[in-house]
Rosetta silent file (secondary structure, phi, psi, omega in degrees, C-alpha in Angstrom):
SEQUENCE: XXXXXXXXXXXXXXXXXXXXXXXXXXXXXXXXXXXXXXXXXXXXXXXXXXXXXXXXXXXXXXXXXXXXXXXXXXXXXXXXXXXXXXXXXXXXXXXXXXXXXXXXXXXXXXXXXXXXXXXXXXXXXXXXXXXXXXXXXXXXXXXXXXXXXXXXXXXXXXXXXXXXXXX
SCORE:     score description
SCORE:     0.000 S_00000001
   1 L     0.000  132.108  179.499   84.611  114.650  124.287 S_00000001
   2 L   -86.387  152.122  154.922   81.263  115.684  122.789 S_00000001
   3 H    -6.089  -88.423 -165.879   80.145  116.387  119.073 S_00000001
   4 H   -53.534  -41.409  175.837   80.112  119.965  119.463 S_00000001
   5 H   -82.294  -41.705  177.195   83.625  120.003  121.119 S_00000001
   6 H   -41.054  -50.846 -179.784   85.290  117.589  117.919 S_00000001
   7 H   -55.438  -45.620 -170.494   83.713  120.327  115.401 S_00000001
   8 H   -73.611  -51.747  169.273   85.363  123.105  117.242 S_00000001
   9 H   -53.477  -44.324 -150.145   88.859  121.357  117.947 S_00000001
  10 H  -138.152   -3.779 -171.505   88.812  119.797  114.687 S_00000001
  11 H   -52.881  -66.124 -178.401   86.414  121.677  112.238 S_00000001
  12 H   -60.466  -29.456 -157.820   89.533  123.610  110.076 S_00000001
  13 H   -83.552  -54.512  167.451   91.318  120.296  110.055 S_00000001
  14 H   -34.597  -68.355  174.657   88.175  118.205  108.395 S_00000001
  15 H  -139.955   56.419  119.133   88.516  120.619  105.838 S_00000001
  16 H   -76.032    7.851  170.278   91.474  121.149  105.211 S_00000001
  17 H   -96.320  -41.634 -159.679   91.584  117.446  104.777 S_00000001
  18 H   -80.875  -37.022 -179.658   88.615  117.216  102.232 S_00000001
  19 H   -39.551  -47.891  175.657   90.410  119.860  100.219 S_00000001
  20 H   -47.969  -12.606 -156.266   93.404  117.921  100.058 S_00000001
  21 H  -110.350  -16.334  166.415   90.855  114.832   99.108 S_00000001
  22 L   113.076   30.653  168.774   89.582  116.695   96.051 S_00000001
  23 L  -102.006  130.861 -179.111   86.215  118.287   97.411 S_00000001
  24 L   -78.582  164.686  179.706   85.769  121.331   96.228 S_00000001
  25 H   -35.494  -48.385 -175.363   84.969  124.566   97.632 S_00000001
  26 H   -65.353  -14.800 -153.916   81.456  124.628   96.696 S_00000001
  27 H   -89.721  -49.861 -159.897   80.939  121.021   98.009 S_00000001
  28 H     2.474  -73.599 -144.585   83.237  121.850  101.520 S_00000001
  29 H   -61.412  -87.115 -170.127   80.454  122.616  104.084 S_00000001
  30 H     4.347  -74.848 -154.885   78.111  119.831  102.511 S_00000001
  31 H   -91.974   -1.295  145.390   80.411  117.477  102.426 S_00000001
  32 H   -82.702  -28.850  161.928   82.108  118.339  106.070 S_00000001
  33 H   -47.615  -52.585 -177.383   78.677  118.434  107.414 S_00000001
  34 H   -58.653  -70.585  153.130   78.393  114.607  106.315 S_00000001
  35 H   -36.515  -30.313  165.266   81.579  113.866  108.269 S_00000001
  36 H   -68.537  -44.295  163.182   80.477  115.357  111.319 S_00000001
  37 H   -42.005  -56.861  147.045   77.539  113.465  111.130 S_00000001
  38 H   -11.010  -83.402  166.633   79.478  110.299  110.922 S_00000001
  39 H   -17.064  -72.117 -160.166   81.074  111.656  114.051 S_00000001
  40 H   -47.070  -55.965 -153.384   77.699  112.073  115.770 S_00000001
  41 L   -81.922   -2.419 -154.408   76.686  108.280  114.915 S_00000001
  42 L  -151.683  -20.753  172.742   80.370  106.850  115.680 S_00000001
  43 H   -42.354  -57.213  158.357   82.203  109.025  118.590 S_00000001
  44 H  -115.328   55.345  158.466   81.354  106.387  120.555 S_00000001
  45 H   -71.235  -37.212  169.542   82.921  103.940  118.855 S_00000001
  46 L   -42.800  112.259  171.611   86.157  105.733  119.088 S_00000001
  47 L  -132.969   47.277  155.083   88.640  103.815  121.241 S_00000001
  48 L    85.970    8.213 -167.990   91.688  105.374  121.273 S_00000001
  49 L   -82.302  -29.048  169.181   94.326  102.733  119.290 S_00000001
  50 L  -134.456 -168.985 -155.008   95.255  106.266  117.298 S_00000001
  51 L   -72.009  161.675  150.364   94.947  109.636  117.294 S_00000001
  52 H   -55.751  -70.324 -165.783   91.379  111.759  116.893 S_00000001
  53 H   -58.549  -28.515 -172.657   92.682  113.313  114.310 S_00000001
  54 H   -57.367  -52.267 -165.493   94.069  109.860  112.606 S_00000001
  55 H   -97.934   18.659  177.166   90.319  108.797  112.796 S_00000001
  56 H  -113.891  -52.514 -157.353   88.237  112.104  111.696 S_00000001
  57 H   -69.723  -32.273 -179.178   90.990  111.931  108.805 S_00000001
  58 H   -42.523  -51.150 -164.277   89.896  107.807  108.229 S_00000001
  59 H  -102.114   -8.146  126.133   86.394  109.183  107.992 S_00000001
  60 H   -46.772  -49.735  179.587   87.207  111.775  105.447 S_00000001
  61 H   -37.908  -52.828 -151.517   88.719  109.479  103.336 S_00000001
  62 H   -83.373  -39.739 -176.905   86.081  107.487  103.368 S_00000001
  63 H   -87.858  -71.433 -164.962   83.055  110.408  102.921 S_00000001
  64 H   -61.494   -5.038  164.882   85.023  112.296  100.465 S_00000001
  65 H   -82.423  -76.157  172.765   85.852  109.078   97.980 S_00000001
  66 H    -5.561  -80.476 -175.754   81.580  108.932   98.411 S_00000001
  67 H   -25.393  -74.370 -144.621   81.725  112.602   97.420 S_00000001
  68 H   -76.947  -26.409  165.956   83.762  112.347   94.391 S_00000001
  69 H   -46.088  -41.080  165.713   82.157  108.943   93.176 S_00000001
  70 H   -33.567  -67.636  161.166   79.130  111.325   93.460 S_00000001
  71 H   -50.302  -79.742 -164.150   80.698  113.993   91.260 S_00000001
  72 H   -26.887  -65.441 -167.105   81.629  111.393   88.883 S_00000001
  73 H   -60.242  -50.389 -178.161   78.128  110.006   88.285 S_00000001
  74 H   -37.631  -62.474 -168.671   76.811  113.355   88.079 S_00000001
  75 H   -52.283  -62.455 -172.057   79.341  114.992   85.652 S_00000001
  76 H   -40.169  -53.134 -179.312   78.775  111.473   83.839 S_00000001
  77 L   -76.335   11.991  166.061   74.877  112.280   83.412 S_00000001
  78 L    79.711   25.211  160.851   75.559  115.549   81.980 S_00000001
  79 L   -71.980  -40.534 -179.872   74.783  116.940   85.357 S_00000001
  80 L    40.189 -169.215 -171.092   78.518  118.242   85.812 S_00000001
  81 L  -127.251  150.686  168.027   79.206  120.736   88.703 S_00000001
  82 L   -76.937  147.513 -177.325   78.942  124.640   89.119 S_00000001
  83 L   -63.297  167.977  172.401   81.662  126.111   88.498 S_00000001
  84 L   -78.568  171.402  171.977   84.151  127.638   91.281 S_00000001
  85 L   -69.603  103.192  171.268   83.591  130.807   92.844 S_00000001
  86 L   -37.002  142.560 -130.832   86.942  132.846   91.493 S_00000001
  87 L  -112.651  109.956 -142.596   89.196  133.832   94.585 S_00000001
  88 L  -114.705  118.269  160.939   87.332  137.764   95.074 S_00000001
  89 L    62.911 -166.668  166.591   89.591  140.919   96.174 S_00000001
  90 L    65.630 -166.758 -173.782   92.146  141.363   99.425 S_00000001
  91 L   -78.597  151.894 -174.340   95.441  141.540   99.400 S_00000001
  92 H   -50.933  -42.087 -165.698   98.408  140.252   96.827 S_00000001
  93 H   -64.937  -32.008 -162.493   99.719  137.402   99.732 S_00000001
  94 H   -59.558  -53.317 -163.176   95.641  136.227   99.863 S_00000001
  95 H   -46.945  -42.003  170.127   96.121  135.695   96.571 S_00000001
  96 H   -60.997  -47.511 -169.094   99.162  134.064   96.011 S_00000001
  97 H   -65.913  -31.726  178.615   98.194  131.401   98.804 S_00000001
  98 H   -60.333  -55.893  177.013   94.727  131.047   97.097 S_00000001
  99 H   -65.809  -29.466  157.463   96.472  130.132   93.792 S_00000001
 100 H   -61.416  -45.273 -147.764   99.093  127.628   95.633 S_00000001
 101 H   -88.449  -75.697  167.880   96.695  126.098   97.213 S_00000001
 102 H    -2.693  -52.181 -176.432   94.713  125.596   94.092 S_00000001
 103 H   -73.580  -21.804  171.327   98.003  124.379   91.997 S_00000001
 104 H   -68.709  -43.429  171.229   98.448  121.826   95.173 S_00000001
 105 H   -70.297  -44.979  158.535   95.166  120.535   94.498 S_00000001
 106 H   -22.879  -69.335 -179.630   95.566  120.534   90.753 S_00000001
 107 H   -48.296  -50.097 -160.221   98.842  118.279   91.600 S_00000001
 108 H  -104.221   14.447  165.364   97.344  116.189   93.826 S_00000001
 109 H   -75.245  -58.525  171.798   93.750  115.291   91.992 S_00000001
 110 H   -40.455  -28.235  168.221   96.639  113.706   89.160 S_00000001
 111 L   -92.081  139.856 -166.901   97.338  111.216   91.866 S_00000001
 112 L   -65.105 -174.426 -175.638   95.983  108.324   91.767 S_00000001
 113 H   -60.210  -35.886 -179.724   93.861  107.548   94.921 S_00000001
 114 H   -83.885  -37.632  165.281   96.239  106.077   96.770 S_00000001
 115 H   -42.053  -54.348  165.659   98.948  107.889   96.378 S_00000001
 116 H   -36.652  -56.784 -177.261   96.747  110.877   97.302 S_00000001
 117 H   -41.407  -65.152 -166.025   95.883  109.554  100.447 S_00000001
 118 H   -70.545  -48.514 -159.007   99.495  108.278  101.594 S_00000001
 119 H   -70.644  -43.637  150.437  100.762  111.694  100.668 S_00000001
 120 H   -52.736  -36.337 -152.424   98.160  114.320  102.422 S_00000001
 121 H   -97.244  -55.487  131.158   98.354  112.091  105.277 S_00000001
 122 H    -8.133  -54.543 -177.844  102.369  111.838  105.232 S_00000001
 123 H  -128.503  -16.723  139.075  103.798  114.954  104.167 S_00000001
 124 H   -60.672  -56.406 -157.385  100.849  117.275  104.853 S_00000001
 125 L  -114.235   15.974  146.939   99.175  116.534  108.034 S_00000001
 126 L    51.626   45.282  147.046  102.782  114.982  109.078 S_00000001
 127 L   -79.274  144.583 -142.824  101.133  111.396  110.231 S_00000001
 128 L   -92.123  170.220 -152.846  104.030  109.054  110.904 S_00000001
 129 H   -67.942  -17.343 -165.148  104.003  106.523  108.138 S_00000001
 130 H   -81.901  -31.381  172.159  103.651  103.470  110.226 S_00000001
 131 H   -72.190  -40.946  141.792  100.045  104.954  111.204 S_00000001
 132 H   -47.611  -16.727  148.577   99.351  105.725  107.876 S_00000001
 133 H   -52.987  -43.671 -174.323   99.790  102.309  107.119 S_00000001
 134 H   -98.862  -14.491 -176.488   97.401  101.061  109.558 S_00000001
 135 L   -91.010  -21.195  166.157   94.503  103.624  108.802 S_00000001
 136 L   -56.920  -37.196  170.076   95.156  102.928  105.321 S_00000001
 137 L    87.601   34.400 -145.080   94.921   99.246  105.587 S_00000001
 138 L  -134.924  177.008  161.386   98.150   98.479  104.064 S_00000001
 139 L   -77.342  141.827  178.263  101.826   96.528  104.387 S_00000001
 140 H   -70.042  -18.509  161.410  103.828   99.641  105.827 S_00000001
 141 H   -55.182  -63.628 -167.658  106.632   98.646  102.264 S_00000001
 142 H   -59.683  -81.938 -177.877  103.560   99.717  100.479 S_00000001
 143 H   -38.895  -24.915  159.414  102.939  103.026  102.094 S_00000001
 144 H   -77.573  -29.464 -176.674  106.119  104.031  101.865 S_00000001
 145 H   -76.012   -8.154 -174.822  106.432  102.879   98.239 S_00000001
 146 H   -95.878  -25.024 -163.770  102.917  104.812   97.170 S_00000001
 147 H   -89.610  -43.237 -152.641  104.358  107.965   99.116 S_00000001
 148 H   -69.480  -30.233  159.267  107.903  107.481   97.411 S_00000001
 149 H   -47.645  -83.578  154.295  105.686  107.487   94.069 S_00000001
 150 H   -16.751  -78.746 -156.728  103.270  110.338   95.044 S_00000001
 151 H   -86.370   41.588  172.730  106.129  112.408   96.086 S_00000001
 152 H  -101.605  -70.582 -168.818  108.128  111.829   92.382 S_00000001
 153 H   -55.811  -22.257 -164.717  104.979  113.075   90.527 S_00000001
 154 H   -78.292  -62.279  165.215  104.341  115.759   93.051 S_00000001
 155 H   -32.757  -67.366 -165.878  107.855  117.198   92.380 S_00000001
 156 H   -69.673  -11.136  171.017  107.935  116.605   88.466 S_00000001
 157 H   -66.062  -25.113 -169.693  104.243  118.711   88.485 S_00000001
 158 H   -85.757  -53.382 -171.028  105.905  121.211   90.228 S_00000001
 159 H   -71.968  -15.545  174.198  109.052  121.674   87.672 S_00000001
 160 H   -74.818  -38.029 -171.132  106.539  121.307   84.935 S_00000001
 161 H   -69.545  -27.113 -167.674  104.659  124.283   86.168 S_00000001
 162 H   -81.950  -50.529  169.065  107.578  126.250   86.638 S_00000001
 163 H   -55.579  -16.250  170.749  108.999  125.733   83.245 S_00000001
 164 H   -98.252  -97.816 -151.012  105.580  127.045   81.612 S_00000001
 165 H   -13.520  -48.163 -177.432  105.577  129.706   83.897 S_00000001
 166 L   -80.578    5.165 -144.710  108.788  130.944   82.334 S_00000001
 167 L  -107.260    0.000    0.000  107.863  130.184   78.771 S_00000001
């Protein structure tokens, strides 16, 4: 498989993975561009002990912790980030999903890294846990015990939102 076909096969999934990883809109391309690169420099290295997608998510992980260390320093130096672009027009349903997905990221930036990680890979992108384990680098008791974590906080973020909402 070439370059050119992994971006096309796999392009929405890259990022809809860095969202999940806490890159923001404005950063997306940038910082999916960087993965692809990766890709370019590393396809063939790829030997097939998991999934494609298991290892284009491995190398998000890896470029989007970069990313946000990135942010960090910036923000730190009084550089900070532009703000987002506000969710423009369309229909009520765009809208709603634009603001879910937004309250999903809200929720899952509050998790810690790891947690993040097991839980996008686990209950989003519905990789089976013992393979989350191994791209993760982890005892598979741990990955279940970070997602069993993850998905406590994820839940009590959610009834906390709901309860202001009604307030």
């Amino acid at each position: 498989m070439s370059v050119q076909e992994v971006i096309r096969a796999h392009g929405p999934y890259v990022g809809r993975s860095l969202r999940y990883l806490g890159v923001s809109e404005a950063d997306l391309d940038d910082v999916a561009q960087e993965v692809f690169l990766v890709v370019h420099r590393r396809l063939g290295d790829f030997e097939g002990r998991s999934s494609l997608r298991t290892w284009l998510y491995g190398i998000c992980l890896k470029v989007a912790s970069s990313h946000r260390r990135r942010v960090e320093r910036r923000r730190e130096a009084g550089l900070g980030e532009a703000p987002e672009e506000p969710v423009s027009g369309g229909q009520q349903s765009a809208l709603e999903r634009a603001e879910a997905r937004r309250r999903m990221q809200r929720v899952l930036a509050d998790l810690d890294e790891e947690q993040r990680e097991v839980f996008v890979l686990y209950e989003i992108e519905r990789v089976a846990m013992k393979d989350v384990a191994e791209l993760l680098g982890c005892p598979l008791q741990t990955a279940y015990y970070r997602h069993q974590t993850a998905r406590k906080k994820v839940i009590a973020a959610f009834e906390h939102m709901a309860a202001e909402e009604e307030l």
